[in-house]
Structures are given as structure tokens and as C-alpha cells.
N, C-alpha and C positions, 0 to 999 in steps of 0.2 A: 714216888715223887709227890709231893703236896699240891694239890690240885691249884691251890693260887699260887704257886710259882709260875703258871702256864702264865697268869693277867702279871704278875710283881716284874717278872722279865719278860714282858712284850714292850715294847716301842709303843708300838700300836695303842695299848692301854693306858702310857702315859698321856702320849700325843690327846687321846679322847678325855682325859682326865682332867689336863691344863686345861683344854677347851670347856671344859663341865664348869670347875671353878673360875675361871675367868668369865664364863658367861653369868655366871650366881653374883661374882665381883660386880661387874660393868652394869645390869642389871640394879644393883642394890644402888651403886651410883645414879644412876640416871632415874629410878624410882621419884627422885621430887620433883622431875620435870615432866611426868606422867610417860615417859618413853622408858622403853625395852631397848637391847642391844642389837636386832635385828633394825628398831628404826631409827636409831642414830645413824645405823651403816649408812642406809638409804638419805639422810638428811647428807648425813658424810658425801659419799659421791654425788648428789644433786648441788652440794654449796661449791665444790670443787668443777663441775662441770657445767651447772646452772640447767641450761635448757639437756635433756636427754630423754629418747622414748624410753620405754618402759621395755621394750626388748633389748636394748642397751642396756641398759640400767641389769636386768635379770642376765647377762651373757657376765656381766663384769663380777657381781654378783655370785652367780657359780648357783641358783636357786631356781626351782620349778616355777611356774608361770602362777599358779596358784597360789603358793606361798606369799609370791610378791605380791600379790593382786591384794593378799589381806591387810598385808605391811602397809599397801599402800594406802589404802581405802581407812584404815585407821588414821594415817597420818594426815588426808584430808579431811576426814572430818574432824580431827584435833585444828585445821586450819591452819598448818605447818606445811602443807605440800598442796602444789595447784596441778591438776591433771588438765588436758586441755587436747583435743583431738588435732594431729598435726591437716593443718594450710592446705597441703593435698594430700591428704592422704587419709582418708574419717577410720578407716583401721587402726592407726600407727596413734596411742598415746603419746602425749610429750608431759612431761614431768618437769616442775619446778619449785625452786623453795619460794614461800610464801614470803615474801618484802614486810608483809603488815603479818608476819605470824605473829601470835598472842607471847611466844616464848622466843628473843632471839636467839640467835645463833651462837652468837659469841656468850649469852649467859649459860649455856650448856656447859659443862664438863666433856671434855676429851679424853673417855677412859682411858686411850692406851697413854696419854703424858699422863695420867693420874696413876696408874697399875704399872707403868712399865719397870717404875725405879726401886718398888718394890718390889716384883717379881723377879728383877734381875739383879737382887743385891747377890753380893759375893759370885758372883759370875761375870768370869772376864769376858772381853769381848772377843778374844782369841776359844774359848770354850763355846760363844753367842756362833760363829762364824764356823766353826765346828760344826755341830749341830746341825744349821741351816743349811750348809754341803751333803750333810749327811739327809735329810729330810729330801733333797730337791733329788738326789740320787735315788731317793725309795722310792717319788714319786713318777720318775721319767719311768722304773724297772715297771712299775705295776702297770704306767702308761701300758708302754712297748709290749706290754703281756698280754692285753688284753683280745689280742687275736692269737694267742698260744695257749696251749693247751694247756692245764694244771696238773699234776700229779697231784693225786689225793693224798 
């Protein structure tokens, strides 16, 4: 057996693959507004929900405390994002977009209407909906697995 058929017929290695190239994509887009694709998300859920702590923000996220912590601290001192200790609570960050950010909102690119209609030429939506049955079933199996034992 040829040792890359193991990655050419994995799932798994596409699934990390589109993610690779779409991050390189989304990344190259948002490059003249000085943001990565990591803090566009963050711009993304803070404009969609305005005020949120920072453990929200990382729960919705799916990222470690530290990761965001970088994401975030760039994005304020780009002056795109205001952190602000919650009213009662001096623990509990709250997070918001910047009203007077330098770069607004709506002059941004929205990689996925920018990538989507090219990534998904000649794919029907009947194959799109496929697909995402198939992923959300892989993901509930690995869920539900993760207190059972693996055979090696």
C-alpha cells in the first residue's frame, strides 16, 4: 500500500487541509486591514453580540484561554477592540468593538461571502448538505467515544 494513500483517503486529512488553505485564503484577504483570521472571528462575534466577557467569547470560540488572550491584546492595541473589567465582577473581562476603531467594520471583507462561492463552485447544495450530515455524525461518534476505550 503506498504510504500516502493512508492521508489521500482520510476524511480527516481533507477536513485539515480545507482548513489549511482556507486559513492561507482568509488570511491573504484580510492582510490589508492588518488582521489575521483568527481576529476577524473575534471582531465577528464581538460586532454580532457587542458587549461579551472573554470566557464567553473563548467557550463560543472552541480556544484555550491563552490563545485568546493574544488575539485579544493585539486587537486592542490595533484599537479595534475595548476590554473593560465587568461592574461587578474585576475577574470577569467584558469585550467590545471599538465605535472609533481606526478600521470600520463594514470596510472589512467578510472572508466566508468572499471564499464561499468559490470554494463551492460545482457543488451542489444537495452534496454541501451531505457532507455536513456526514461531519456532524463523525463528530457526535468521536464525542460519545471519548469515555470508551480505543482499540489500537
Amino acid at each position: 500500500m503506498d504510504p500516502t494513500d493512508v492521508f489521500e483517503n482520510n476524511l480527516g486529512h481533507w477536513i485539515k487541509k480545507l482548513d489549511h488553505v482556507m486559513t492561507i485564503k482568509i488570511n491573504k484577504l484580510l492582510r490589508p486591514y492588518g488582521l489575521a483570521r483568527s481576529q476577524w472571528e473575534v471582531l465577528y462575534h464581538l460586532q454580532n453580540s457587542h458587549d461579551m466577557s472573554q470566557k464567553d467569547l473563548q467557550n463560543v470560540m472552541k480556544v484555550e484561554s491563552g490563545t485568546l488572550t493574544g488575539i485579544i491584546d493585539a486587537l486592542v492595541s490595533k484599537g479595534l477592540v475595548i476590554r473593560r473589567e465587568h461592574p461587578n465582577d474585576r475577574r470577569i473581562n467584558v469585550l467590545a468593538p471599538n465605535e472609533d476603531s481606526p478600521i470600520p467594520w463594514a470596510d472589512i471583507p467578510n472572508p466566508i461571502h468572499v471564499l464561499r462561492p468559490v470554494m463551492m463552485q460545482e457543488i451542489s447544495s444537495e452534496d454541501e448538505d451531505l457532507v455536513i450530515g456526514i461531519l456532524k455524525t463523525a463528530v457526535l461518534n468521536l464525542e460519545n467515544a471519548e469515555n470508551m476505550e480505543m482499540d489500537q
